[in-house]
N, C-alpha and C positions, 0 to 999 in steps of 0.2 A: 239535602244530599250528603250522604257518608262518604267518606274518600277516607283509606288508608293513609297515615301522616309516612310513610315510607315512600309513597308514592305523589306526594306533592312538590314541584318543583323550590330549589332554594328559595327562588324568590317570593314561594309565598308561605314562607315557613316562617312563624313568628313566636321567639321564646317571651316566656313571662315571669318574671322573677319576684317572690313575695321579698318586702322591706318592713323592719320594724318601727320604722319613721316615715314621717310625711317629708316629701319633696320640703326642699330650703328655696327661696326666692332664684335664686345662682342657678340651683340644677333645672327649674323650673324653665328660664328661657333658654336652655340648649336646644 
C-alpha cells in the first residue's frame, strides 16, 4: 500500500539519516 508521506500522521513519520561511521559502543545503548 502506497500512502502519500504528506498524509501520514507525525507519529508514524520516520526520518533516516546516512552517517559516515559506525555507531560507538556509548551511542549504541541510547
Amino acid at each position: 500500500m502506497l500512502v502519500e508521506f504528506s498524509e501520514l500522521p507525525e507519529t508514524a513519520r520516520i526520518w533516516i539519516y546516512q552517517a559516515d561511521r559506525n555507531f560507538n559502543s556509548e551511542e549504541l545503548q541510547e
